[in-house]
N, C-alpha and C positions, 0 to 999 in steps of 0.2 A: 351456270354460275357466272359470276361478274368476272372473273380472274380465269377460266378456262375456257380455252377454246370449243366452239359450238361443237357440237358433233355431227357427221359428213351429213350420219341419218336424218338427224331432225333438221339440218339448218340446207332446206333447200335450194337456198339465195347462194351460196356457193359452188366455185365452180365446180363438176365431179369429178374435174382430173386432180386435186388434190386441194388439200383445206388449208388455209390460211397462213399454217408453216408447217414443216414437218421438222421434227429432233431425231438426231441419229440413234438409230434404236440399240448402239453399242454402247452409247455415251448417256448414264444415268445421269439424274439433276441433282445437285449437289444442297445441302440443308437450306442454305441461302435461299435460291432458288425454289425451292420447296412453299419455304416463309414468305418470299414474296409474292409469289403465282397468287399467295392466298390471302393475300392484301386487301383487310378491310373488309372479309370475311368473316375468318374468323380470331377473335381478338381475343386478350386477355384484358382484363379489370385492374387499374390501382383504385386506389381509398386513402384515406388517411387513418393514421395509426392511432387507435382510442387514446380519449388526454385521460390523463390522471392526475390528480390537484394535489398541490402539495399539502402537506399535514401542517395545521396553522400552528399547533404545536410540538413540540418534540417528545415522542412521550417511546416507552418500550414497544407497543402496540397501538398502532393509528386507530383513530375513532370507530372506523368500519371493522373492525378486529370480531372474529366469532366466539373468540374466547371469553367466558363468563368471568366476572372482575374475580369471582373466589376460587377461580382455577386456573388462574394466570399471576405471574410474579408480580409486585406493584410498580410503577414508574412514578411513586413519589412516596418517601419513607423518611424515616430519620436515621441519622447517623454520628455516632456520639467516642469518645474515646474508652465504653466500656463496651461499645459492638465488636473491641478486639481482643486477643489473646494475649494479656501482658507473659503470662508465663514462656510463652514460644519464644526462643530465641535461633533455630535452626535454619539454615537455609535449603531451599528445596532442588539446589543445586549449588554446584561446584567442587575443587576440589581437598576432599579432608583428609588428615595428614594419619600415615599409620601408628599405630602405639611405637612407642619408643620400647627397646628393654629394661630401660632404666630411666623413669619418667622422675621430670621434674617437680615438683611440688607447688603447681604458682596458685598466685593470688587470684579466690574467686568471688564474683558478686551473689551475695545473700539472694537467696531465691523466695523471701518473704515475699508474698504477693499483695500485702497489704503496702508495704513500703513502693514508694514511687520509685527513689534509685536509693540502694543502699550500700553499705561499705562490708566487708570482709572483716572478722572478726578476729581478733588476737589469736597467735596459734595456741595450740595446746601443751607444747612443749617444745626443746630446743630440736628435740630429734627429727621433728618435723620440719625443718630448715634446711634451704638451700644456701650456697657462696653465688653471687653475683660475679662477672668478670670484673678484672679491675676498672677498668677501661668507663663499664656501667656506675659503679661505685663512685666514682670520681664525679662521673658525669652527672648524680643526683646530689649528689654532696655539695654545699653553698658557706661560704663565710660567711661570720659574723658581719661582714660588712652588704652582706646580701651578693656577693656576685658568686654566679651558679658555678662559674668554672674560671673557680680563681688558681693560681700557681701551686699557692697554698696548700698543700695538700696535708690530710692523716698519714701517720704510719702505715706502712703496710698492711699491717697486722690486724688496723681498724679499717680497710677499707673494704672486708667482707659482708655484707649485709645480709642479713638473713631473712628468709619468707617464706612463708608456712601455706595458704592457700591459691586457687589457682591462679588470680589476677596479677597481675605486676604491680608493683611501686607505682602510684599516681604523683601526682603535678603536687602533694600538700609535702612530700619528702624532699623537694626543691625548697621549701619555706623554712626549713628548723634552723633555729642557731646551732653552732658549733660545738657550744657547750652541752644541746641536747639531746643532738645529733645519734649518736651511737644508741642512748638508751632507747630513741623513737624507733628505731631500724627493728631492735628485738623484740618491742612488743608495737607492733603497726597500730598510731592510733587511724581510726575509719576516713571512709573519703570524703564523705558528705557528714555536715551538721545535724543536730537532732529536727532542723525545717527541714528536713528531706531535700534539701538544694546540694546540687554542685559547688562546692566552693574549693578556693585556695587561702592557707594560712593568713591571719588577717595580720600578721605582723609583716606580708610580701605588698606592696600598694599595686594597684591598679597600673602605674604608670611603670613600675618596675619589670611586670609581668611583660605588658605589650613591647617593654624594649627588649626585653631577653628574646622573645620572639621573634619579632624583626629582625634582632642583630642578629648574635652568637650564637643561638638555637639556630637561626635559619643556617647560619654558617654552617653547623655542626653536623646538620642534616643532610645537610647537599655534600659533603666529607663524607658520611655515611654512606650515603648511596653507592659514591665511589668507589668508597671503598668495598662495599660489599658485592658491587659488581666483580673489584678484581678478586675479591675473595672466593669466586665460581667457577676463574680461569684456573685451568692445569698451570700450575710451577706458580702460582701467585702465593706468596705468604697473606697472612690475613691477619692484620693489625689488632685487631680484638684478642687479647688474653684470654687463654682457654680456660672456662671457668673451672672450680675446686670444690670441693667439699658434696660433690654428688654420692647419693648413697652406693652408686655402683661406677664404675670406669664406663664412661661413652665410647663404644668402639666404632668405626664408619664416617665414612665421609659424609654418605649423604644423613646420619643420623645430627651430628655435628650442623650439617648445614642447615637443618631443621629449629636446631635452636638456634642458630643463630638467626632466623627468620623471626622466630617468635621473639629475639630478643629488639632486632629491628622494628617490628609492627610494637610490640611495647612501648618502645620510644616513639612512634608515630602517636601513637596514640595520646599519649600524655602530652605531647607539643602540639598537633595539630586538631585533633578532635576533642581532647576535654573541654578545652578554652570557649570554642561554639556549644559542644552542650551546655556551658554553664550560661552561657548568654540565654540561650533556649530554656532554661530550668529557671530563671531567675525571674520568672514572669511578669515580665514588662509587655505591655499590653498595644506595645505600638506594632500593628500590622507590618508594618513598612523594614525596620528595623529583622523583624521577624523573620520576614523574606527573603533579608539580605542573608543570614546565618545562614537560611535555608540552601541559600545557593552555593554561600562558602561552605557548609558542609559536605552539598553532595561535590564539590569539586574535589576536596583535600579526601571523602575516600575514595572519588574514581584516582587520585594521584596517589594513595597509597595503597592501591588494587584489594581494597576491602571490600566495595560492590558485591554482591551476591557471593561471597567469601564466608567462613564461619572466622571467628576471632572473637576474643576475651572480653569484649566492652561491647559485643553484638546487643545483648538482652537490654542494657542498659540505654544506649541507644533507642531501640528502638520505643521503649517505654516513652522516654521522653517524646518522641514523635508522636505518638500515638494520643498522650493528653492535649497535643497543642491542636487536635482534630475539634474540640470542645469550641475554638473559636469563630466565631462566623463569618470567615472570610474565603473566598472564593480563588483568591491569588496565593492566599496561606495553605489551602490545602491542597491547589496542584500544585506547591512546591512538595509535601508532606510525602501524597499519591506519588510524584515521582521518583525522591529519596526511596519508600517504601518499596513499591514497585521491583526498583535496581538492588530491595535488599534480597529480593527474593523470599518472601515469607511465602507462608503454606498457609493451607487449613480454611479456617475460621478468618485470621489476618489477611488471605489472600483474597477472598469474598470481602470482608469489609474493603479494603482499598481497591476493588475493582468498581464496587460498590458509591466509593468514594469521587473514584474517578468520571464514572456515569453520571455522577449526582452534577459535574465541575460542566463537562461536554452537555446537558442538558439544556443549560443557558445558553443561547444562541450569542448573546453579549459576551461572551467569555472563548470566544474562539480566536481573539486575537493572541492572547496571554498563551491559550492551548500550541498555538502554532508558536509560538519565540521559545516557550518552555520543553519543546518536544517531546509533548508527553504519547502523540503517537507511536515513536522508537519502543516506549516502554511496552504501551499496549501489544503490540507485534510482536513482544520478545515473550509477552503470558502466549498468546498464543502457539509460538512456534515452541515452545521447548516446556510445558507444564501440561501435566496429563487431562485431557478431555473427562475420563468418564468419571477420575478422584474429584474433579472440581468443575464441573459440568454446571452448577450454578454461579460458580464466578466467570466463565467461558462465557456465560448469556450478558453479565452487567458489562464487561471486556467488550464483546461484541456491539452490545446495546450502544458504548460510548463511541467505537470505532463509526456505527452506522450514522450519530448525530455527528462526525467529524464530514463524514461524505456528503453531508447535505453545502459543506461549505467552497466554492470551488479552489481555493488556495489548498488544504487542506486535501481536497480529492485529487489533485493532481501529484500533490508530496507524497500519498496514497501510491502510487502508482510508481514514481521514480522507484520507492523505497523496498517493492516487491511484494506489495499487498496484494495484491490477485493473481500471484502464485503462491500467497501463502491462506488464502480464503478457501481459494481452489484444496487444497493439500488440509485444510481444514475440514473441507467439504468431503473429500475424499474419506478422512477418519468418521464423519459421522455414517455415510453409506454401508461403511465395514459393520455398526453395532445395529443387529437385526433386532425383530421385534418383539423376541421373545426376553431380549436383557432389558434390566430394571429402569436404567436410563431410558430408554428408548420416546416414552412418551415424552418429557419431561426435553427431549434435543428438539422435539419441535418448536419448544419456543424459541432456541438457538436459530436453528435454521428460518425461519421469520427474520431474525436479524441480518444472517448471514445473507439472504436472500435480497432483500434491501436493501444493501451495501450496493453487492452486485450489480443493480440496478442499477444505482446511480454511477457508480463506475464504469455502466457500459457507454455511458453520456462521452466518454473519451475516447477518440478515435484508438491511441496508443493503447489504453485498456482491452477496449475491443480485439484487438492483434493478438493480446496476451492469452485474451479467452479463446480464442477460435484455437492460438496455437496451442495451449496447455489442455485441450478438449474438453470446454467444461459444456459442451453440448448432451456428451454422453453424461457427465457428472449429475448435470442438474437433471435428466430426465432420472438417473437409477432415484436420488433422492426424492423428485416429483411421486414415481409411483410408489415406493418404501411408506410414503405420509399423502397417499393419495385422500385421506379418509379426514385431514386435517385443511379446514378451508382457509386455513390464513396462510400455512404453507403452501397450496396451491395454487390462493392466489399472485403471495408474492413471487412464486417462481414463476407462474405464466407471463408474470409483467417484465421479467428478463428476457422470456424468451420471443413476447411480443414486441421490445425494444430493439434487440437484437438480429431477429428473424427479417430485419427490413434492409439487412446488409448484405449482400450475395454470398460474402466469403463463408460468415455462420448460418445464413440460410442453407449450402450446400451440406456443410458439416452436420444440421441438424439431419437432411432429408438423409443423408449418409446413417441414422442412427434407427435401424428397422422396425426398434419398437415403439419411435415415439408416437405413428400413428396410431396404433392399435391405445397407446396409451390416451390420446389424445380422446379420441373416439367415446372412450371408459368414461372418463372426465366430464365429456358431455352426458352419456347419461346418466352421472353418479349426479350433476349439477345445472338440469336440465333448465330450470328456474332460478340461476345465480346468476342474471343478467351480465355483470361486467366481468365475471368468469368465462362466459358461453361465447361473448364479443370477442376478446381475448385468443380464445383458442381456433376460433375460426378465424380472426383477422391473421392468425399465426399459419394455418390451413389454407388459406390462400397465398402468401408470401413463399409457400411451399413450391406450388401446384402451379407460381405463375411464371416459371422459366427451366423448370424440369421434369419431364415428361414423363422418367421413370416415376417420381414423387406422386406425378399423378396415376399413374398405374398401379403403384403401391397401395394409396390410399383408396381407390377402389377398390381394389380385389379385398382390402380387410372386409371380414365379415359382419354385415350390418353397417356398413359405411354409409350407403344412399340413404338407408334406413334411416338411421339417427337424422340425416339431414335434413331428409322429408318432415321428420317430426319435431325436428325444431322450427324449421319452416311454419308448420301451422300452428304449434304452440304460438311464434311470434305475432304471426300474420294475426291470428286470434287476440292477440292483444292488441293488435294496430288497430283493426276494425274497432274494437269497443271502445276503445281510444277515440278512433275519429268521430263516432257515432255518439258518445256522449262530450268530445270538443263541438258538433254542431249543434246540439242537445242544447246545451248551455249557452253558448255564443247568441244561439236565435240567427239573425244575418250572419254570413261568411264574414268573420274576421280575416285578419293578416295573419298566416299560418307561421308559427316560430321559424327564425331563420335556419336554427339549427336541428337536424335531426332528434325525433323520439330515440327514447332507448330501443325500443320495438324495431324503428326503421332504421337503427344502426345495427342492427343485429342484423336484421332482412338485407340492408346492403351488403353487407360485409359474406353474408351466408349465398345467399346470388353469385357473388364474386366469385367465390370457390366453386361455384356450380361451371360457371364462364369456363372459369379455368381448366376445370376434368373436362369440359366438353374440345377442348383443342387436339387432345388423345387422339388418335382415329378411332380404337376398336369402342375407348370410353364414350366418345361423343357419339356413336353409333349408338351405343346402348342408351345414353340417356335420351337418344332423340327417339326413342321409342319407349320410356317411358312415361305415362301419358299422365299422371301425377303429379310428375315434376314439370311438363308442361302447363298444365291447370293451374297450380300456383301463380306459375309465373304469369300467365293471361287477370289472373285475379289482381294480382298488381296493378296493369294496367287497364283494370275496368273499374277500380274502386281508389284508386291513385290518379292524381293530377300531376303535373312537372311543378303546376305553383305549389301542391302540397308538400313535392319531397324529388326534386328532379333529378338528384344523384339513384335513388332507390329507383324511378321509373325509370329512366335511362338504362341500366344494370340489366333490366328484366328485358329491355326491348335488347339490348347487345347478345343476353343469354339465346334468347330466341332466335335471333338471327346467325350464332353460330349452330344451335341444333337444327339449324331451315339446310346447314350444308351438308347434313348429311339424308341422302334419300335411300335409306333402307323400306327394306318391306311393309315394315308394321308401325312406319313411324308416325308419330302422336302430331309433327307440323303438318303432314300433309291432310292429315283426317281435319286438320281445325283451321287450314290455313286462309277461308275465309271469314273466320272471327276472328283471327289474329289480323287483316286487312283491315278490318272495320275497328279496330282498334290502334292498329299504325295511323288510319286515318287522323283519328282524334290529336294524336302524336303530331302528326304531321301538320295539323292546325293552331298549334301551340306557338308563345311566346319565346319557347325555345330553342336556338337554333341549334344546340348539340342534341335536343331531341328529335328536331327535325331531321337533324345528319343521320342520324340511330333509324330512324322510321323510312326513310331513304337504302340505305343498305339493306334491311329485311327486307325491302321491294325489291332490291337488286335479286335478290336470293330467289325470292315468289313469286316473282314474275315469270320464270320458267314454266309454270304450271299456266294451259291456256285461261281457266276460270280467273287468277289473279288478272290478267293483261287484260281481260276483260271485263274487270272492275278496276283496272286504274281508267280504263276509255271509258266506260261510263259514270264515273265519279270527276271527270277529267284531271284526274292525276299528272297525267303525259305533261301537261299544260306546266304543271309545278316543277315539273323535272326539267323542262326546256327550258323557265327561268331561273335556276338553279344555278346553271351555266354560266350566268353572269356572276356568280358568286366571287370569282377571281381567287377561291382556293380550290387547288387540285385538288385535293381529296374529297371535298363535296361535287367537286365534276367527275370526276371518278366513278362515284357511286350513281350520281344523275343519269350517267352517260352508259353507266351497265343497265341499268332499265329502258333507255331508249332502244339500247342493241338489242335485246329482247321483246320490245316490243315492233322491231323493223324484220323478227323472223318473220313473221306471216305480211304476206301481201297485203292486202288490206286494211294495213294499218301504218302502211311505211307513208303512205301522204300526210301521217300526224304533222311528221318532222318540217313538213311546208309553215304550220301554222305558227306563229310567236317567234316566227322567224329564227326558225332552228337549227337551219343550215349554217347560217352566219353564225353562230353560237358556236357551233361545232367547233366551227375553221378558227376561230378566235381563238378557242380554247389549243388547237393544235399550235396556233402561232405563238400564246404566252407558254407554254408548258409543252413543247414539244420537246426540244434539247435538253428541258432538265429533267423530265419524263415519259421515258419510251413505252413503258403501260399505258400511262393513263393516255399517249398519242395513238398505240399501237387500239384500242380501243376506240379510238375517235376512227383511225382509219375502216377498223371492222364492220362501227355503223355508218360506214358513208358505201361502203361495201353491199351490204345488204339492201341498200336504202336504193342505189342506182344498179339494182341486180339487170331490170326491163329498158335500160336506157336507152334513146333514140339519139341523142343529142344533148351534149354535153353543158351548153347552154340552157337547153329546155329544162333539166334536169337539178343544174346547180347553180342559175341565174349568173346574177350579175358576181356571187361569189368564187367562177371556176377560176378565171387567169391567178387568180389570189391564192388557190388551192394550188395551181399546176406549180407556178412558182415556190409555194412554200413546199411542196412534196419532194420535190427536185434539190432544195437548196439539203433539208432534211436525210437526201437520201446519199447528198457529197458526203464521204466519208472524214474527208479533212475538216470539215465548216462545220458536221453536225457533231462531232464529239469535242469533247471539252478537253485543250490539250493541258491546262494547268491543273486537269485534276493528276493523280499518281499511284501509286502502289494497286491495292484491291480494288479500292473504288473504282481506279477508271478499268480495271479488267470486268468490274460488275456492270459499271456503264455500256462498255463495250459488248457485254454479252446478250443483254437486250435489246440493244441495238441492233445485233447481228440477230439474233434468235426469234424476236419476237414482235419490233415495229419491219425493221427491211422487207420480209417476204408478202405481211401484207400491202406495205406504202407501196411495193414496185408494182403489182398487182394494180392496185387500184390508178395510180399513175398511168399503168398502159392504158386502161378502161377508157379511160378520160382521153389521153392524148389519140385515140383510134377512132371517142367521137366526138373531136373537136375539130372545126372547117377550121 
């Protein structure tokens, strides 16, 4: 071989008191060592990672989707304000207050479901009436001259109000004169007119309203607060007069503080949220306007901590929201989707507004507004805390909208600040738990397609990538892969995580760490033997394996039917290539210009090669494959019905494979039975426009030449000739390999005179003088065949011409220890420089220096 030392037996040009160096036989070579020795033998394969084109449009399921349009959810639908639940007013979380012993009586909104928003109904009698605090009393109570909180005040005795259903006192008990006043308290007239609108008393103006607001209202609230904070401390008195006329004595702090909660959110409610409903209900049709509400709404109840809360004006609210869904604007209803969202609805409600939200994220134009309005947060919040399998089809529209956000990169990176791929992951994680015998189970594959998807595009971020490798979603995504092995969109979109992924060491190790994904791997290919860009995928995945872990490749041998499958996809392909190229020169008539880019056929073929490369680097695996004689045919077939102009990555691939199975000479191996058709087809190689195929066809000669029949067809083909100008290449590594065939072919005496001709001596020494000090192989190699070449020498001049003084001097200068190492290198490097130096140019350079200098006059 090109990289080992000749052996004492066959290499008779050496002297027999001992061979070229000897290693101390207590001191093992260490992995390094090992990899080097075998420089440019045997290699592993890169490739490029299959593209996949982006989807022109945004749709639930990309164009290539297996799923039949009538068994799959739509990605384009209508959505109106009767796709929701007006009756639901519940939240699907947070938290609700325990029964009281002695419950209040408040005011509730009519649950007519024909009515838009309606008003609570006069009570039934006086007995069903509560006392108001005074404090509240005073506070809805307005003079004749309209100010809401005049000095003025009723008697005592009038300032009890009374209210019969659940709601509170609205904003129209701020409007009544004085004179009315009392009789309106006893019998509530409604909150809204017979238009089904929000309104306030038309005897209060417009401008009256917005200043009580502004002013004294906002005054009074912000005093509220206050106070109600000190109202929670121990030893704080609480300014609120404890209300009266409860059918039963409130006993308890914390009952007491309950009402006083509801009595606080009452008044929020009537100052800061009626006011926007009624803007909202009064259907003015300006978008803009709209908007604005929207956003003052959801502010005033994230500041009165109503958000996903239950509370008395819930149902009514939401109703409202829900009709403004009718309008067709894009900015109006991710305000709506997010309000909604944060309200926490269920059901039916929750589907529609996920629904809704998908519909907003669909539009690729609308991802600016998406991003300012943050309707991300929301999305992340259905997922993290609302159950998968109650609402498993709003999880998919959720999802769906989440995966059109990752196609944007602003968006895909606030993805990731925000904890989205520990909560996809942990998503992921819930769909693997529901097996395939529950009723869900089919119906999450459309889920996991999205979910899949995401991930994908989220591994595009280095920072993402860290998250996955550390939250293990190697093992995640294979249990999920084989769970819906049987579903080809889930399959394919997982593979394209884990082909994206797989090309990074940290998740390549983590995957080969995961025992079953070969065996699963394997299954895949023959469940999808003919799903070209599935098959590409899983092998380009299979090599990213197999090309830096040695276990990986032992692993995936020993699975059962591993070579097998690969054989068989092999000829499957190869079988398409041929018919391929057979009906491209069919039609063509003359040789056209062959596409620059690979068939599918011959991307597959490359890529499937590659992993062949790569098990063969094993020792006991490349044994084995270099003896089977299958896997050798293939690969010859390449290079007898393959040009480098037709597909030079593909024939490259094949001549590398061979030349790592040429390193191994077992018994029954398949290169040596063939290794004169494989010559006569390096030749071809070697004739080529190619010079990385040339390099390629050069190294398997390094290899074949060992055998006397090849040495004997590079001298009668005059091969030698090509290897001697090689030498002028001025890159080592094709002198490298040139200069392992000459050494081989300087074993036998009668053929060391080649090296006279094309003046090859001088080649040598050239090559020793540019690349000596920065390479002691590729020097210790030149010295070996200068070695073999003057084994009979008379005279040292007769021998090595006009090149020796150039030799003695340059051997000499080489063999100074000070001159020939490099003292600016440091750390490992120069201890690795150093050990070749010592190990393996020194014992031949001194060697042959004596030679010279003992027959030089």
């Amino acid at each position: 071989l090109i990289c080992r030392e000749m052996q004492a037996s066959k290499n008779k040009n050496i002297e027999k008191a001992e061979p070229f160096y000897r290693l101390s036989v207590t001191k093992q070579k260490t992995s390094s060592e090992i990899i080097n020795e075998a420089r440019n033998v045997l290699r592993t394969l890169r490739t490029q990672r299959p593209f996949t084109p982006t989807e022109d449009q945004r749709k639930l399921f990309g164009s290539g989707s297996s799923r039949a349009s009538q068994n799959r959810p739509p990605s384009v639908f209508s959505l109106h304000a009767s796709s929701f639940d007006l009756a639901e007013s519940r939240p699907v979380s947070g938290v609700r207050l325990s029964p009281l012993d002695h419950k209040p009586v408040l005011a509730a909104f009519a649950k007519d479901e024909d009515s838009s928003v309606s008003l609570p109904k006069p009570p039934a009698g006086a007995a069903g009436v509560r006392k108001v605090s005074n404090a509240r009393a005073r506070f809805f109570r307005r003079t004749s001259q309209g100010n809401f909180l005049s000095a003025k005040m009723l008697p005592p005795d009038q300032n009890e109000e009374k209210l019969d259903s659940e709601e509170p006192a609205m904003m129209n008990n701020l409007c009544r004169s004085n004179d009315k006043c009392l009789a309106e308290q006893k019998s509530y007239t409604p909150f809204y007119d017979e238009s089904r609108q929000l309104i306030c008393n038309e005897h209060i103006s417009r401008s009256e309203r917005e200043g009580f607001l502004k002013g004294t209202a906002g005054k009074y609230l912000f005093q509220l607060g206050r106070e109600s904070d000190q109202m929670k401390k121990p030893g704080t008195s609480s300014p609120w007069p404890k209300s009266t006329g409860w059918k039963g004595q409130v006993t308890g702090l914390e009952d007491e503080t309950r009402i006083n909660e509801l009595e606080e959110e009452e008044i929020f409610w009537n100052i800061k949220i009626l006011p926007i409903l009624h803007e909202l209900e009064k259907g003015d049709n300006n978008v803009d306007n709209l908007c604005l509400s929207c956003t003052n709404l959801y502010q005033a109840l994230n500041e009165g901590n109503m958000l996903g809360k239950p509370f008395k004006g819930r149902s009514v609210l939401l109703k409202t929201l829900y009709k403004l869904v009718d309008i067709d604007s894009d900015p109006l209803c991710l305000k709506l989707a997010k309000i909604i969202l944060a309200m926490k609805v269920d059901g039916k409600n929750l589907l529609s507004v996920c629904k809704l939200a998908f519909k907003i994220c669909r539009n690729e134009k609308n991802d600016d507004i998406v991003q300012n309005d943050r309707l991300l947060d929301c999305l992340l919040e259905v997922l993290r805390t609302e159950d998968l399998q109650k609402n498993s089809e709003a999880f998919l529209f959720c999802m769906g909208a989440i995966k059109f956000m990752s196609g944007n990169v602003v968006l895909l990176n606030e993805m990731v600040n925000k904890g989205a791929v520990e909560m996809l992951l942990q998503l992921l994680k819930q769909i693997n738990n529901i097996k395939e015998n529950d009723t869900n189970f089919s119906s999450l594959g459309h889920l996991l397609v999205q979910l899949a998807a995401t991930l994908r595009n989220l591994a595009d971020l280095p920072a993402a990538r860290d998250r996955l490798v550390g939250c293990g979603a190697a093992s995640l995504l294979c249990v999920a892969l084989e769970q819906h092995s049987g579903d080809k969109d889930v399959c394919t979109y997982s593979i394209r995580i884990f082909s994206k992924l797989s090309s990074y060491d940290d998740f390549c190790a983590a995957l080969a760490d995961c025992s079953r994904c070969y065996i699963l791997f394997l299954s895949l290919l023959n469940e999808h033997q003919k799903q070209q860009d599935l098959v590409l995928r899983i092998i380009f995945i299979l090599g990213n394996l197999t090309a830096n872990n040695n276990q990986a490749r032992e692993q995936l041998f020993k699975e059962k039917g591993s070579i097998t499958t690969l054989i068989s996809l092999f000829q499957t392909y190869q079988e398409l290539d041929l018919n391929a190229q057979k009906w491209y020169h069919e039609r063509g008539g003359e040789r056209k210009k062959h596409p620059k880019h690979p068939s599918e056929a011959e991307d597959v073929l490359i890529k499937l090669i590659r992993v062949l490369a790569n098990l063969s680097i094993h020792p006991s695996v490349g044994a084995a494959l270099a003896a089977a004689h299958l896997v050798l045919e293939l690969l010859l077939t390449v290079l007898e019905y393959k040009s480098v102009d037709d597909c030079e990555e593909l024939v490259i691939n094949a001549a590398t494979t061979i030349n790592n199975l040429s390193y191994y000479r077992v018994k029954s191996s398949a290169v040596q039975d063939k290794k004169l058709h494989i010559a006569e087809m390096l030749l071809k190689l070697l004739m080529s426009n190619s010079m990385d195929g040339v390099v390629e066809a050069v190294r398997v000669f390094g290899n074949l030449s060992q055998y006397h029949e090849i040495c004997d067809f590079i001298v009668q083909k005059k091969i030698y000739k090509f290897m001697i100008a090689l030498l002028d290449s001025k890159n080592q590594d094709v002198c490298f390999s040139a200069c392992g065939v000459l050494l081989n072919l300087t074993v036998e005496k009668n053929r060391r005179a080649l090296l006279m001709e094309e003046g090859g001596i001088g080649k040598l020494v050239d090559c020793l003088q540019d690349f000596g000090p920065a390479d002691w192989q590729l020097a210790c190699l030149i010295c070996k065949t200068l070695w073999n070449y003057s084994e009979n020498i008379s005279s040292a001049a007769s021998c090595f011409g006009e090149d020796t003084d150039v030799l003695l001097v340059l051997l000499r200068s080489l063999l100074d220890e000070e001159l020939a190492l490099d003292c600016s290198l440091d750390g490992a490097l120069k201890d690795e420089h150093k050990l070749y130096w010592e190990r393996e140019f020194k014992p031949v350079a001194e060697k042959l220096l004596d030679r010279i200098q003992r027959h030089h006059s």
